[in-house]
N, C-alpha and C positions, 0 to 999 in steps of 0.2 A: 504494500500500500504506500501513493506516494507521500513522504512527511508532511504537505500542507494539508491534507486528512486528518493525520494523528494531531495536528493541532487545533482543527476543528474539534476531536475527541476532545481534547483537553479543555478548549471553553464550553463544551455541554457540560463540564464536569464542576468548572467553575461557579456553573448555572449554581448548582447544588447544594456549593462552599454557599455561597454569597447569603442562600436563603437558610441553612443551616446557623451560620455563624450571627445571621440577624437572627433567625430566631430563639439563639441560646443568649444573645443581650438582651432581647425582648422578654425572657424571664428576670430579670431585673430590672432592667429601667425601661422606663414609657417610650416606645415603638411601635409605629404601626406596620403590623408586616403579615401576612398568612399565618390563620391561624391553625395550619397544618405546621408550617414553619418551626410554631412555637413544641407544639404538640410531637413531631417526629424529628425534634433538632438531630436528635444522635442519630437515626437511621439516615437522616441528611446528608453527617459531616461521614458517618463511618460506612456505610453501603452504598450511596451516590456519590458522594465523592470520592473516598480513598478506595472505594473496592473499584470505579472507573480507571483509576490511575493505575491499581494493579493488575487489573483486569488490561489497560491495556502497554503495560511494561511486558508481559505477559504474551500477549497476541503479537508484538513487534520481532520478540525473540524467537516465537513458532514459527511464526508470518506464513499463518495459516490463515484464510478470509474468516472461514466459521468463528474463528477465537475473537475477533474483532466484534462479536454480538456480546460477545460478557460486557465490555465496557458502554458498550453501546444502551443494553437492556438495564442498567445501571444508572446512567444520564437518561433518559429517558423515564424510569422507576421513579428520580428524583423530579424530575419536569410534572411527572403527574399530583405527587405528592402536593407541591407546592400549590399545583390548580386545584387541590382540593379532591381528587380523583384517587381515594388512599388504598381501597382496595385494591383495585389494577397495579396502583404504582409501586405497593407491597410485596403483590406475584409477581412483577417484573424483577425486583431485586432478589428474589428467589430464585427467578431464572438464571438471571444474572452469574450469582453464586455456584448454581449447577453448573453451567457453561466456565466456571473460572477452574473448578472441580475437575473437570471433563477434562479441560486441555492442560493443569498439573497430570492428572492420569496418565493424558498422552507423552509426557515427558517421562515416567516413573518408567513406563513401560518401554523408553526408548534407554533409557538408563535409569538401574533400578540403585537407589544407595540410599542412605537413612537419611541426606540433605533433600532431596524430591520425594521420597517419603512423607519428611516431615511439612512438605509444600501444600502434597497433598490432603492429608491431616488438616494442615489449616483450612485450606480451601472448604473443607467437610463442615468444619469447625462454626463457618462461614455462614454455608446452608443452613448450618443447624438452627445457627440465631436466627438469621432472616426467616424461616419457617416458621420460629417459636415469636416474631413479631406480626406473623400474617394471621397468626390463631392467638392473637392477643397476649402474648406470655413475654417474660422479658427476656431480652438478647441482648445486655450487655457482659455477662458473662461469655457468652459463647462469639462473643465479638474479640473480648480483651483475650480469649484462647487464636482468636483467627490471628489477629498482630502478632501477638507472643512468638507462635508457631513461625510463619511467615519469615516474620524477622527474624528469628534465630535460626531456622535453617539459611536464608541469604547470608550472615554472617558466619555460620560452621564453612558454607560452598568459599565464600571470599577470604575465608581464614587457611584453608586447606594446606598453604604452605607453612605454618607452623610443625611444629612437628607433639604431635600428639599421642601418647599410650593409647592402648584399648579400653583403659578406667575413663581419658575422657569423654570421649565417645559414649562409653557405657553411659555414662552417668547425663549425659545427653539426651540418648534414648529414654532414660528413667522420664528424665524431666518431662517427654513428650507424651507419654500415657499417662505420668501425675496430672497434666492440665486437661488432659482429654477421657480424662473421669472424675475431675473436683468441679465443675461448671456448676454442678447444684449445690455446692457448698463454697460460698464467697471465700469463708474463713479458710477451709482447707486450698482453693487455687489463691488464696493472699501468698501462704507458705509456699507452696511451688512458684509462684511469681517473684519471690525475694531469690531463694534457691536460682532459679533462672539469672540472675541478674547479678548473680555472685559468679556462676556459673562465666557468663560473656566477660565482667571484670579481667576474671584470671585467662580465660584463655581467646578472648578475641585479638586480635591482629589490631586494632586501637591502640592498645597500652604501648605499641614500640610504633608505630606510625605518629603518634602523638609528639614524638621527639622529633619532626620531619620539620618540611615547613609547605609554606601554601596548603593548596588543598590540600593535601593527605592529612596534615596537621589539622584542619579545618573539619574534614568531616570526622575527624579523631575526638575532636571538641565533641561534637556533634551526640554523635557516637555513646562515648563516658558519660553526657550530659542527660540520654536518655536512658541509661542503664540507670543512673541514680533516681530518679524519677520512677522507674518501673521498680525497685526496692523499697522505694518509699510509697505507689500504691501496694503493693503486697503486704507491707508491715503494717497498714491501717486498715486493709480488708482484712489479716488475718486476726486484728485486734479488734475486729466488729467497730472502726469510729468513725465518724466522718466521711460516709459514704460517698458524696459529690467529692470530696477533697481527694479521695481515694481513684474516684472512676476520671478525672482530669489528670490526676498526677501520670497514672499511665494512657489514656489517649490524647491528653496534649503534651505532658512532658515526654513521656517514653515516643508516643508515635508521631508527633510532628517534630520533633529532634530528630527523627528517623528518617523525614517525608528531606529535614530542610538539608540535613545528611549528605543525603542517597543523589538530592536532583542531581547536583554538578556531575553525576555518573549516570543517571538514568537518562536524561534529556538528551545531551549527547547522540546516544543509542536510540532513542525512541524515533527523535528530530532530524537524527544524520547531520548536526552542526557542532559545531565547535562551541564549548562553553569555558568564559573567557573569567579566570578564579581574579577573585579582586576581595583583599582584605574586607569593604563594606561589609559584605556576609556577615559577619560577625555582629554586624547592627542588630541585624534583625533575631538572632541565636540569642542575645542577651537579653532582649527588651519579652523576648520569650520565655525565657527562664526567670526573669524576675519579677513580670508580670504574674506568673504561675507559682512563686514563692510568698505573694502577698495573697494570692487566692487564697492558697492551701492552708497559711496564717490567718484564715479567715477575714480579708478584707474581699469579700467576694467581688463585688460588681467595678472597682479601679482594675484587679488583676481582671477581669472578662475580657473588660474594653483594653488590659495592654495584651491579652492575648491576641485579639481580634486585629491589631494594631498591629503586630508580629509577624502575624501570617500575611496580611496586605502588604505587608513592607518586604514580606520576602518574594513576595509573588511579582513585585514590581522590578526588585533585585534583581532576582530570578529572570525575570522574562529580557531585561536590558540586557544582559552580560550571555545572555543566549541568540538571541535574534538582534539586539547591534551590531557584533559583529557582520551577519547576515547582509541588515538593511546595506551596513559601508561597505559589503562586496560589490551590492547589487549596483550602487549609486556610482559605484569608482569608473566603471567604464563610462556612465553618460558624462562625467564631469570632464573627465578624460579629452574626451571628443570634444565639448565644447569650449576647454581649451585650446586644443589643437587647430579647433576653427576661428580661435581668436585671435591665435599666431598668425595664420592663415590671411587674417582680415588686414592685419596690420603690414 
């Protein structure tokens, strides 16, 4: 598919963010936004949007047409949500799910190893919630097992050159059937979710890239910034306190540290362009982490609005330092020539 598609994908997905993240400020302060918005903020930000983006990091790597409907059925799921259309747009994101499911499968079975294993596992992980939100049941357990999974296998696959025993691995594998049997009990996956995060600590490929500089250093930040964060929701779900404090710490500290991470390498590959590392990043990594320390401190609705604040600021980041480059290729020849014809004139 050619890139200016997949960036079409990308602002359906946007759609998503925009009415998800108003709708989780509109539970604090007075906004006028869809009152589905308000009502399915989490399936918003976590099934229309981030399973879009996975859904279609996913599809670019198979670059199979069929895979390109997960992300697709995704933005879409979220489009109807917002019109108010929730049942439909609830079975879409179950579709969605199945289809992201289907084509980890197809990669399991093209190479079979406990990293696409545990891809697939998440993916399931995936269905499971969105299933359990179309029959009214909650799915953010079985959401924070879809990231967990997800994410930790990407990082064992990108770690691979460490050199690792068979205990860590083992103890890997443990991790992945602890969170894909604690889902009904917050308390019990809090303690596998700290375990997890102690787990990436010691042996992700972060702790010695972090000594680097530019990006490798940057998404190294990133990185550590969102393991601490995923130990910190586990240790308050497994303490029963603070449940919003707890369900934020891991999907905006753990998994947009992960989203702001990963782009500089995902987009790239999605995009087929060049992405161009510039210390600013770092703007936006802080004001997200600090914002998300004053939440969790219980000053809720300043930390909302600096998280909301964070993710714009990176998306704007993001989008310059990837398609700048682009536009100054595109524009270099025309200016070119009409130098060239000014010489000419003269």
């Amino acid at each position: 598919m050619p890139p200016r598609w997949r960036i079409a994908f990308l602002a359906a997905a946007f759609v998503s963010l925009a009415g998800g993240v108003a709708g989780g400020l509109a539970r604090l302060s007075p906004l006028e936004v869809a009152p589905t918005a308000i009502a399915l903020h989490g399936a918003l930000m976590v099934s229309a949007f981030l399973g879009s983006v996975i859904g279609l990091e996913r599809a670019a790597a198979l670059e199979r047409l069929w895979v390109y409907a997960a992300p697709l059925a995704a933005s879409l799921g979220g489009a109807a949500l917002l019109a108010g259309f929730v049942r439909p747009g609830l079975a879409l994101l179950v579709v969605s799910a199945a289809l992201l499911l289907a084509a980890n499968l197809v990669v399991l079975k093209r190479h079979a190893s406990l990293e696409t294993a545990t891809l697939a596992a998440g993916a399931a992980a995936w269905l499971a919630g969105n299933a359990a939100l179309f029959h009214g049941l909650n799915a953010s357990a079985w959401w924070i097992v879809f990231f967990a999974l997800t994410i930790g296998a990407e990082r064992l696959e990108l770690s691979r050159y460490l050199k690792r025993g068979a205990a860590a691995r083992g103890s890997f594998a443990a991790l992945v059937l602890g969170l894909l049997v604690t889902p009904l009990s917050e308390r019990a996956m809090g303690v596998v979710l700290v375990a997890l995060a102690l787990w990436l600590f010691r042996f992700d490929l972060a702790r010695i890239t972090v000594r680097q500089r530019g990006l490798p250093r940057y998404v190294a930040w990133c990185l550590l910034a969102g393991y601490f964060w995923l130990a910190v929701g586990g240790a308050l779900a497994a303490a029963g306190a603070a449940r919003d404090a707890a369900l934020h710490a891991v999907f905006v500290g753990f998994v947009f540290s992960m989203v702001f991470g990963h782009a500089p390498i995902i987009l790239p590959a999605v995009l087929r362009t060049a992405f161009a590392y510039h210390p600013v990043l770092y703007a936006p990594l802080a004001l997200l982490h600090a914002s998300l320390a004053l939440r969790v401190a219980g000053v809720v609705a300043p930390g909302a609005w600096g998280n909301a604040g964070a993710i714009a600021l990176f998306i704007v980041t993001a989008a310059t330092l990837t398609l700048g480059p682009r536009i100054g290729r595109a524009t270099r020849p025309r200016l070119d020539r009409r130098q060239g014809e000014d010489r000419a004139c003269r």
